[in-house]
C-alpha positions in Angstrom: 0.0 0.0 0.0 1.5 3.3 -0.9 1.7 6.3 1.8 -0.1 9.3 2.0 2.0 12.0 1.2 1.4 15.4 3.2 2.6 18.6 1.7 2.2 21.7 3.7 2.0 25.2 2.1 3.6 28.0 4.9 4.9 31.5 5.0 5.8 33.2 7.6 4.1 36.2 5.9 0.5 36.7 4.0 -0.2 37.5 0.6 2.4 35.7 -1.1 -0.4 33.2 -2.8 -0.4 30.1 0.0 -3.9 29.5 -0.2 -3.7 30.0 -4.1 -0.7 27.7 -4.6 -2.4 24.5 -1.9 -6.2 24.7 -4.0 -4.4 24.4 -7.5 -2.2 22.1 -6.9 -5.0 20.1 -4.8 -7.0 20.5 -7.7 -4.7 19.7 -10.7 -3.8 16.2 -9.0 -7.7 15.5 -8.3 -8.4 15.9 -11.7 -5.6 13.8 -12.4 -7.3 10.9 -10.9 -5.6 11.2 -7.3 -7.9 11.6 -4.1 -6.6 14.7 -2.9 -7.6 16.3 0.5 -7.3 20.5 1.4 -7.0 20.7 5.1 -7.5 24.7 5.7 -5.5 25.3 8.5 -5.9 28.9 8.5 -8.7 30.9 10.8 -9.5 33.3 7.8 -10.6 30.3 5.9 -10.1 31.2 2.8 -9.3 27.9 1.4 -13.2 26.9 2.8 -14.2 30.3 1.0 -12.8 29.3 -2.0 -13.9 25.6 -2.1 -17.9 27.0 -1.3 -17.7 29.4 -4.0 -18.9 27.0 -7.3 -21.8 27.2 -8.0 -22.5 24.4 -10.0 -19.5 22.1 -10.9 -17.8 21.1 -7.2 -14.4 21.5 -6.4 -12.3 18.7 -7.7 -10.8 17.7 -4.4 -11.8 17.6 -0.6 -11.9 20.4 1.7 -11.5 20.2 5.1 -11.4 23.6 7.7 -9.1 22.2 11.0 -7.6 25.6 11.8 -9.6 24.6 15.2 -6.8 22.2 16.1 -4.1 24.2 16.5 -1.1 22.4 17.9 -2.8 19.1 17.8 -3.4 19.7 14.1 -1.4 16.7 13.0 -3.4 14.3 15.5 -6.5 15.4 13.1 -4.7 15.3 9.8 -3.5 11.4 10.8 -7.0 10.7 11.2 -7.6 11.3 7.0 -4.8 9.2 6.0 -6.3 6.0 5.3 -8.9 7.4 2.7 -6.5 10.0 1.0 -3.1 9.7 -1.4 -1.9 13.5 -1.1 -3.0 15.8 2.0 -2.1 19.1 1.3 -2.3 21.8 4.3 -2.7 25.4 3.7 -1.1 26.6 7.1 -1.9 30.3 8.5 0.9 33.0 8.2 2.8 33.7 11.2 4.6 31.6 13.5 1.0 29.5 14.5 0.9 26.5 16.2 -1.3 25.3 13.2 2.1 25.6 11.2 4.5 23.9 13.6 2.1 21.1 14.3 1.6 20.3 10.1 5.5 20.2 10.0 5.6 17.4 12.3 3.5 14.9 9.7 4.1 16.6 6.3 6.4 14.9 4.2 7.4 17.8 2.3 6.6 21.4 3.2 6.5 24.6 0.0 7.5 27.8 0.9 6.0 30.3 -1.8 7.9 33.4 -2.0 7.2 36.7 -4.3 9.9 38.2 -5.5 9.8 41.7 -3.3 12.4 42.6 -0.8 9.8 42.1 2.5 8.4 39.0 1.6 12.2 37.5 0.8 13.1 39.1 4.5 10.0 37.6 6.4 10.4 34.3 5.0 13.8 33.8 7.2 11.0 33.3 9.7 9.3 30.3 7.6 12.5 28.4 7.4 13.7 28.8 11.2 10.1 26.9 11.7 11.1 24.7 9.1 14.8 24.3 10.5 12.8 23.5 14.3 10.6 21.0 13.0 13.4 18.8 10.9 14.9 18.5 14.4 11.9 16.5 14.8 10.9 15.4 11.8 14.1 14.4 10.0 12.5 12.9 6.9 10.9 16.4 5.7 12.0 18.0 2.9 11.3 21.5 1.7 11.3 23.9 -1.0 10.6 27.1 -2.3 8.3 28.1 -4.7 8.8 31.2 -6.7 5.3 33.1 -6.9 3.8 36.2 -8.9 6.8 36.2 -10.9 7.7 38.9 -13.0 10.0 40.2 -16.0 11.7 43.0 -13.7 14.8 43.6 -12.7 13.8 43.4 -9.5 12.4 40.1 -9.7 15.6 38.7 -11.2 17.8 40.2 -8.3 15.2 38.7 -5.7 15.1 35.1 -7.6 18.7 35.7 -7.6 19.3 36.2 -3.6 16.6 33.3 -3.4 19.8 30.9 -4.2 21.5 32.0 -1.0 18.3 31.4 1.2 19.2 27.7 2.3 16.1 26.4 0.5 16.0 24.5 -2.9 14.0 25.9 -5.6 11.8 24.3 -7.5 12.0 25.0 -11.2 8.5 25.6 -12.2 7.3 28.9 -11.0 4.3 30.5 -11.1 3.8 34.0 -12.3 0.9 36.4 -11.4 -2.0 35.4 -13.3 -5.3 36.4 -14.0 -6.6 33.1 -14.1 -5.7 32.4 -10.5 -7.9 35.1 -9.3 -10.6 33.7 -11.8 -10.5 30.2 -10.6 -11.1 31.4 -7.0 -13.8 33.9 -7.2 -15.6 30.9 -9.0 -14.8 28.1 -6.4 -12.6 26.3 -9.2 -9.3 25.0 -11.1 -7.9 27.1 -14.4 -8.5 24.1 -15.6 -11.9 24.6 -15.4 -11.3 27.9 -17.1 -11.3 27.0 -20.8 -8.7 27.9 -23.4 -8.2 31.6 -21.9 -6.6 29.7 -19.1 -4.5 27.2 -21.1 -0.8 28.7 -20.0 -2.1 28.8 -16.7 -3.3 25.6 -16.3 -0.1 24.4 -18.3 2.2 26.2 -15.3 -0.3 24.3 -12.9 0.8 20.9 -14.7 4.4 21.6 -14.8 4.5 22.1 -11.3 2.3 19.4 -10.2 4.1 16.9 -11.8 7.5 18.3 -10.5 6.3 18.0 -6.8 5.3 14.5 -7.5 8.3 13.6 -8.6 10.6 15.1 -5.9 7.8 13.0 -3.2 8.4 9.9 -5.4 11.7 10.5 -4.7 11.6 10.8 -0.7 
């Protein structure tokens, strides 16, 4: 029987696309066929916002709001194992115990990081979490995720620095999208979207499959 594989989506900061990055990727695998479950972490639910918003055509994968938990948030994720292959978390920003407690069952943890000055400076907080939990659990692996990308200069002297934060990168990125906005304010994937979407949904499927590959790999 294969494991679960639990993937947690933190940032020590908000705004830099956590909740955006967990419900497409969660999506993009259930529509690949995988039984996927969304455990919103986060008080401001936005994952649970997001997931209620269709109308008509339910999201592709499970949603599940735990942010209740708190430091015993792992005790409730375990309890999902058995009927899911990936568990993706969407943990709150800040240090929470929400975040510290995901760590301790995730087998791989995403860090997604926009390339602006504050959110590369308030990540160092993410990774000393990160750095606190491997102490404990010595088999997770993480890695950062380059989001709302951009063809500035400043974005390629942040992406740049990013090499010296301690954290692989993954090479599929995502860039700032309409379609990401889209897909939430109508409770679904950009695959969902149509062929105004297709780039979108083909950066989705680049990085889905990358991710799989590196938990195939643990």
């Amino acid at each position: 029987m294969v494991k679960t594989k639990i993937i947690s989506i933190m940032n020590q900061k908000g705004g830099v696309g956590k909740t955006t990055l967990a419900m497409l990727l969660a999506g993009t695998w259930a529509m690949l066929g995988h039984k996927v479950l969304l455990v919103d972490a986060d008080p401001q639910g936005t994952a649970s916002q997001w997931n209620a918003a269709s109308d008509e055509k339910p999201f592709p994968a499970a949603v599940v709001n735990l942010s209740f938990a708190r430091e015993k948030l792992h005790k409730e994720v375990q309890k999902h194992v058995d009927n899911y292959d990936l568990i993706l978390i969407d943990c709150p920003p800040g240090v929470e115990p929400q975040s510290q407690s995901a760590l301790l069952v995730s087998d791989m943890v995403l860090v997604p990081i926009p390339p602006s000055p504050p959110a590369l400076w308030s990540s160092r907080g993410a990774k000393l979490v990160i750095e606190q939990a491997s102490a404990i659990n010595d088999t997770l692996k993480a890695f950062v995720v380059l989001n709302m990308t951009k063809r500035t200069t400043l974005s390629r002297d942040i992406q740049e620095m990013l090499k010296e934060f301690g954290l692989p990168i993954l090479k599929s990125t995502m860039k700032t999208r309409t379609a990401y906005e889209e897909a939430a304010a109508l409770g679904s994937t950009v695959h969902d979207l149509g062929s105004p979407a297709k780039v979108a949904a083909e950066e989705l499927d680049a990085l889905s499959k990358e991710v799989l590959l590196l938990l195939k790999k643990k």
